[in-house]
VOKE-223996 format. One record per residue (C-alpha): residue in one letter; x, z, y. Coordinates in steps of 0.02 Angstrom, whole numbers, plus 50000, padded with zeros to 5 digits. Layout:
REM residues N
AXZY ...
***
This chain:
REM residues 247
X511674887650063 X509934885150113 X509214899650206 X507484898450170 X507944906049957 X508274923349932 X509114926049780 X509164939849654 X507544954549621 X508164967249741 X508434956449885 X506704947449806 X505754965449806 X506104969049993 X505804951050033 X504274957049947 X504014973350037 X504114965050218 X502554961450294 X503944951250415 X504264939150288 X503174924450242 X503614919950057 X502934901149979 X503284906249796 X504404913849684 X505374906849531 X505804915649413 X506774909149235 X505784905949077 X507524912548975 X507334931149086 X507024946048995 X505604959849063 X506344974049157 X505514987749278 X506094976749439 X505564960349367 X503764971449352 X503974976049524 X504184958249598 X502514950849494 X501604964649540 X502064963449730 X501784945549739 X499964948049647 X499494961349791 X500004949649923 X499444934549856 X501064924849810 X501064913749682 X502674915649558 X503074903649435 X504154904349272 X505154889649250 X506784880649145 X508274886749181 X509034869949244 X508044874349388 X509334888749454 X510874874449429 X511094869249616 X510984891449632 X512524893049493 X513924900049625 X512674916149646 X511924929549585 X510194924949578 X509754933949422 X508494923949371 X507294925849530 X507294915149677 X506024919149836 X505794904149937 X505284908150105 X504274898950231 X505234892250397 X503544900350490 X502294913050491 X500604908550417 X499014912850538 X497614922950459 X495934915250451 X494764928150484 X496074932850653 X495694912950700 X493874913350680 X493764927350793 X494424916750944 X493204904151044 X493174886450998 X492224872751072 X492324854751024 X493794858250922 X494744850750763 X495764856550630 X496004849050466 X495894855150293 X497174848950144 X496504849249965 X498224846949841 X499384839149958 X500944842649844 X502274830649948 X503264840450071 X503604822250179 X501694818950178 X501274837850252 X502674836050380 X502054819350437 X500304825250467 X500854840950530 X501904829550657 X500064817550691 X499084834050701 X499894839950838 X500024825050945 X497954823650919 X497694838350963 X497104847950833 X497204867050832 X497574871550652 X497804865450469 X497304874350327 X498114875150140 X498004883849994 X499344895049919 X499044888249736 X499244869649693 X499794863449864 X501694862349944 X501894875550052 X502914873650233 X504794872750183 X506334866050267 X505794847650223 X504124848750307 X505034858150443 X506074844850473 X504774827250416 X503564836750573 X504894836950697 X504674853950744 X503024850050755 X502534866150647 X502894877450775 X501474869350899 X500044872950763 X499314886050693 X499814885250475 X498324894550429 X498384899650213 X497044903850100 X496814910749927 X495184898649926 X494744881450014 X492954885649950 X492804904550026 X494024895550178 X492284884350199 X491014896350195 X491664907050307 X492124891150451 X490104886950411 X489764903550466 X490694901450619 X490024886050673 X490984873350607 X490474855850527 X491394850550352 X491694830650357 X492424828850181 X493454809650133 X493104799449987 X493104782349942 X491494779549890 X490654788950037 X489284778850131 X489744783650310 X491154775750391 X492314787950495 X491864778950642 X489924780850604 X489884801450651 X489884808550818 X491374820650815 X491114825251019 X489834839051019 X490694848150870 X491964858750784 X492634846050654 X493254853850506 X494064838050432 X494404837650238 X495734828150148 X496354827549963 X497994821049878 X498214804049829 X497954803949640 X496714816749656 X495684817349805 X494754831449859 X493734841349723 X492004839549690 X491684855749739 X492184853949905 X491524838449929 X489894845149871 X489964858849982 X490474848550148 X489004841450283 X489594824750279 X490714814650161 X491404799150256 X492744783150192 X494024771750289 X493114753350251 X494494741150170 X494674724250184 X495814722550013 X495284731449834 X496764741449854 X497144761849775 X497204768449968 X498114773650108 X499304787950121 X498534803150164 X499474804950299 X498854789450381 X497104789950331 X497064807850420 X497764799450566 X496614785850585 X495254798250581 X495944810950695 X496274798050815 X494434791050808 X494024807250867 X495344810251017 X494694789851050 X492884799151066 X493184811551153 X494254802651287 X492674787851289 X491494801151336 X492404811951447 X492734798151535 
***
């Protein structure tokens, strides 16, 4: 049995009650009827941020041989860094990178896993409408996640105002941007590097809200890359800058 669930509302509510555990998101079935402890478990996750979710029942059926009750926790493999604790450490000339949607656990893992190796110092995600760290991404990173600080955030936009603040620049992607990645000077900086889902991109919002919006030229009239590539070949223009001028 996979031990990043926690089945059933009591085991759920002191799941709940832990400041030890990191909880992704609770399930909870469609067909369950309102008790007090069912009560107990929204409002918990609601003071603590943590998204639950009522879904079909068929979503319990690989969960049949226990006693789940109807609730299902599933817990994060690591423990997310607070932003406001990272903005109060120095950075110079740093990196991190900020994901708008990414819902595949194999495309977080993988640029969890090309983070790292490029040094970057942190990633940031929301905890609505964006995969959370799980076993899979655990395992696509190679470990990786436990050699960067996870940061979550109830808001990419508040998330942004407050790295502004602290003196970092927002370089947002999108296809139709003028500047090509390799146009910016990223060595003199704190890059706070922006990328969206796939089918999505990144919102308007935060694109509107970023200092520079920037595009991967292509050869071929072509959808796009995979996230996970396009953030490395940016991430490695910038290690490729910073080694050129530090000789």
């Amino acid at each position: 049995m996979d031990g990043n669930i926690i089945f059933g509302k009591n085991s759920v509510i002191e799941a709940l009650s832990s400041e030890g555990r990191e909880i992704n998101k609770i399930l909870i079935s469609k067909n369950l009827h309102s008790d007090a402890k069912l009560e107990k478990i929204k409002e918990l996750a609601r003071q603590r941020g943590i998204t639950y979710q009522f879904v079909a029942k068929e979503k319990f059926a690989d969960y049949a041989e226990v006693n789940h009750q109807g609730v299902i926790a599933q817990i994060s493999p690591v423990k997310y860094y607070d932003l406001d604790d990272f903005l109060e450490e120095p950075h110079t000339n740093e990196t991190l990178i900020i994901l708008d949607g990414i819902e595949d656990a194999h495309n977080l893992g993988a640029i969890i896993r090309t983070a790292v190796c490029a040094g970057v110092i942190a990633i940031v995600i929301p905890s609505r409408r964006s995969v959370q760290v799980n076993a899979t991404v655990e395992k696509t990173s190679a470990g990786a996640v436990n050699r960067i600080k996870i940061i979550k955030v109830n808001s990419l936009s508040n998330a942004m105002e407050k790295l502004k603040k602290s003196d970092w620049w927002i370089i947002a992607t999108d296809a139709s941007a003028e500047d090509n990645y390799y146009d910016i000077d990223y060595t003199d900086m704190n890059t706070a590097l922006i990328m969206g889902a796939e089918h999505a991109g990144i919102s308007k919002s935060l694109l509107k809200a970023s200092d520079y919006v920037i595009k991967i030229p292509m050869l071929q009239k072509f959808n796009s890359l995979n996230v996970s590539n396009a953030m490395a070949i940016i991430t490695f223009e910038i290690v490729r800058q910073k080694i050129t001028k530090n000789g």
